[in-house]
C-alpha positions as protocol buffer text, in pm:
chain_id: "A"
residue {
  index: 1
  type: UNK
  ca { x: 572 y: -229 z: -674 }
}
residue {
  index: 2
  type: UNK
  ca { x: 271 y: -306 z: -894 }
}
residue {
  index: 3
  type: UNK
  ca { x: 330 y: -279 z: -1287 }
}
residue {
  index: 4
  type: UNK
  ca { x: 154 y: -39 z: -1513 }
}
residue {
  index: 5
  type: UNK
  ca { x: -159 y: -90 z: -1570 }
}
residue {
  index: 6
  type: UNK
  ca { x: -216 y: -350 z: -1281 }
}
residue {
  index: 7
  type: UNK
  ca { x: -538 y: -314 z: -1057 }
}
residue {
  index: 8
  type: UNK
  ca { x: -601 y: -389 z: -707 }
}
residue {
  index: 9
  type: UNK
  ca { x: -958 y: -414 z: -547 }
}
residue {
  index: 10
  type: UNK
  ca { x: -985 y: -223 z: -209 }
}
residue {
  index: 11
  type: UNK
  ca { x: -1312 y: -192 z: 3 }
}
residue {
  index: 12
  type: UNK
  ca { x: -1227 y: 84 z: 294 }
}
residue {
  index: 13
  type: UNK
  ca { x: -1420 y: 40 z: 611 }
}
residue {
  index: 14
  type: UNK
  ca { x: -1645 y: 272 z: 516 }
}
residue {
  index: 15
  type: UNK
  ca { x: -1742 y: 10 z: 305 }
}
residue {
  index: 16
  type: UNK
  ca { x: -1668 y: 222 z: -65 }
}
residue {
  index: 17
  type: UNK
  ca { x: -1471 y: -14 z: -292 }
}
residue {
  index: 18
  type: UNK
  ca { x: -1245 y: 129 z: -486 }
}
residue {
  index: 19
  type: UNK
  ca { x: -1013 y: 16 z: -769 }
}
residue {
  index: 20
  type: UNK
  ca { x: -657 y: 103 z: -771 }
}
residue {
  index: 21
  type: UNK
  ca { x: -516 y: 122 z: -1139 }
}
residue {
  index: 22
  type: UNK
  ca { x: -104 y: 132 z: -1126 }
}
residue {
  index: 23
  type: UNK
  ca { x: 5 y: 443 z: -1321 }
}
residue {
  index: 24
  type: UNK
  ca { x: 341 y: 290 z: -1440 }
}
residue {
  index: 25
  type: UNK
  ca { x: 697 y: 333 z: -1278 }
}
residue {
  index: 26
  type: UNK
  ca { x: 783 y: 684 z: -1491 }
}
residue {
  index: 27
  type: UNK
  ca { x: 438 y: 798 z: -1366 }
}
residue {
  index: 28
  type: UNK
  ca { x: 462 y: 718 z: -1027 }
}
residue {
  index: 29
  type: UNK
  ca { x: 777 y: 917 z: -1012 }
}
residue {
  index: 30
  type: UNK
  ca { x: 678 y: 1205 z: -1177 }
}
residue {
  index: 31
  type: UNK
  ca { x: 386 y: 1260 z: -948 }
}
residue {
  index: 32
  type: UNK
  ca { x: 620 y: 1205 z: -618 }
}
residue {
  index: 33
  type: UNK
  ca { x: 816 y: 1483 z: -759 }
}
residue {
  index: 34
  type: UNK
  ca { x: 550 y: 1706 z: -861 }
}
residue {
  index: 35
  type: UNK
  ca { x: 449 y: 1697 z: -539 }
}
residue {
  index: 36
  type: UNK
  ca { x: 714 y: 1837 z: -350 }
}
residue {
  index: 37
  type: UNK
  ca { x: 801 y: 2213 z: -295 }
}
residue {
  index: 38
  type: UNK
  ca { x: 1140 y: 2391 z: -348 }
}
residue {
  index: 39
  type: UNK
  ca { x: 1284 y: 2229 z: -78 }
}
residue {
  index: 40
  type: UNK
  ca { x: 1192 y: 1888 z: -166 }
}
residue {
  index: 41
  type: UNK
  ca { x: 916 y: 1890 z: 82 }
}
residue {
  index: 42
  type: UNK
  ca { x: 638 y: 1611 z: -33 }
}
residue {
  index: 43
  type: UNK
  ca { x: 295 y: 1837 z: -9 }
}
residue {
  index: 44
  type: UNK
  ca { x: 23 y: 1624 z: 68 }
}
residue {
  index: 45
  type: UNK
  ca { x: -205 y: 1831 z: -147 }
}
residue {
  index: 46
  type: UNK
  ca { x: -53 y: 1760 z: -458 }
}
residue {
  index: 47
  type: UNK
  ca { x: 59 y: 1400 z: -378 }
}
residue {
  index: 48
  type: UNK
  ca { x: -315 y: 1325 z: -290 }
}
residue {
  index: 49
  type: UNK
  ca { x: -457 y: 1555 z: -632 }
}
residue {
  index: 50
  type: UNK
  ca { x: -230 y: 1316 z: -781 }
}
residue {
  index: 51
  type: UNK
  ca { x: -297 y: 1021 z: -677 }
}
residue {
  index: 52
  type: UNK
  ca { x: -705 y: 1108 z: -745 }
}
residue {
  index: 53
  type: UNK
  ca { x: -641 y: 1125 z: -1114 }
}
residue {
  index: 54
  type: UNK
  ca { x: -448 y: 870 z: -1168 }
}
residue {
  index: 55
  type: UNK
  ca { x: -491 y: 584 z: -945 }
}
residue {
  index: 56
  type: UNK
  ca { x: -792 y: 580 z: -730 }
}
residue {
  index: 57
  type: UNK
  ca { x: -1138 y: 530 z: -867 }
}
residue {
  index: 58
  type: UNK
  ca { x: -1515 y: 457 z: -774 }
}
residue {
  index: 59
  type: UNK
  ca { x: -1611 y: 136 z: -837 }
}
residue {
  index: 60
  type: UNK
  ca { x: -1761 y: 248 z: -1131 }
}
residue {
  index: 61
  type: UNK
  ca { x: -1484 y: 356 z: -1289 }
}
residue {
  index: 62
  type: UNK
  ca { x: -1546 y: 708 z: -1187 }
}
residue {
  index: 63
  type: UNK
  ca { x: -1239 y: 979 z: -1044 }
}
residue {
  index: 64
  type: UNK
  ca { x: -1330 y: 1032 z: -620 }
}
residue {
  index: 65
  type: UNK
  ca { x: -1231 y: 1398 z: -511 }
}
residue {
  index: 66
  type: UNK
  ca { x: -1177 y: 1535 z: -191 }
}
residue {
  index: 67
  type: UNK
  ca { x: -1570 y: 1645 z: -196 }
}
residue {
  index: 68
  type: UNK
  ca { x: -1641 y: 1271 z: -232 }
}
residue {
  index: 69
  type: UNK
  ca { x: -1460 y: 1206 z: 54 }
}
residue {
  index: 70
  type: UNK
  ca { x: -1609 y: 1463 z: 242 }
}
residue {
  index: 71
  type: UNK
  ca { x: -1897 y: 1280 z: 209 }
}
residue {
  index: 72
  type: UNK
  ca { x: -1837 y: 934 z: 308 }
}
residue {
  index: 73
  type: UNK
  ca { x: -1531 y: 967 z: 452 }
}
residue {
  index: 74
  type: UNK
  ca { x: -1242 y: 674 z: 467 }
}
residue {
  index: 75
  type: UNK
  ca { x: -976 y: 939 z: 317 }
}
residue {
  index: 76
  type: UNK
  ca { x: -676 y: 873 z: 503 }
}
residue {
  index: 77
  type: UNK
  ca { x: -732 y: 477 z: 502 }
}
residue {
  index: 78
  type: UNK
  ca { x: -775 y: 481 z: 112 }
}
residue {
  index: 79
  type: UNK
  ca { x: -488 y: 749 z: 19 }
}
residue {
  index: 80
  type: UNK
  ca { x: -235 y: 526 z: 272 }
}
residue {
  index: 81
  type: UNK
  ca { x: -353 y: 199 z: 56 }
}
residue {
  index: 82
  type: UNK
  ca { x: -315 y: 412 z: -272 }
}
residue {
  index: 83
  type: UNK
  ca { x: 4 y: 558 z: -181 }
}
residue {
  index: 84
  type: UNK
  ca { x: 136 y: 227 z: -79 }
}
residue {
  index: 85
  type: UNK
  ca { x: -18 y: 30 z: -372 }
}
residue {
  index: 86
  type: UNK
  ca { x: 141 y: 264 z: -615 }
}
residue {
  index: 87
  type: UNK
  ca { x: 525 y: 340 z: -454 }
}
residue {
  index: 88
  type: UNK
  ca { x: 622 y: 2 z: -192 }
}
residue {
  index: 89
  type: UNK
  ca { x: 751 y: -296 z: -326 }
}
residue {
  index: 90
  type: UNK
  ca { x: 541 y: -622 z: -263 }
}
């Protein structure tokens, strides 16, 4: 797992870059369990909201929503990256 604050430089096929910025360990497991219902269900929803605010962003610097990947698409490829960037060790 990547430490707090640690970035990682991902270009989709799309051919967006993004920057992933490591929320921290006490983060990252606050947003897996805000993300899951009453019966411990992981909702993709809030695991992706999640994951927009904290650890993806435009080159620029900027937050992406799911309008900005509406328009140029590459969301499932980049939230798979994020999600394993910010939870998997190695």
């Amino acid at each position: 797992m990547a430490k707090k604050g640690e970035q990682k430089l991902f270009e989709a096929t799309t051919k967006e870059k993004y920057t992933f910025q490591h929320p921290g360990l006490r983060e990252s497991v606050r947003m897996r369990d805000k993300s899951k219902n009453e019966h411990g269900v992981q909702q993709g929803e809030k695991l992706y909201e999640a994951m927009m605010e904290h650890v993806i962003f435009k080159e620029d610097g900027t937050k992406v929503s799911f309008e900005h990947f509406e328009e140029v698409g590459g969301f499932s490829e980049v939230m798979a990256a994020a999600v394993k960037f910010t939870f998997q060790e190695g």
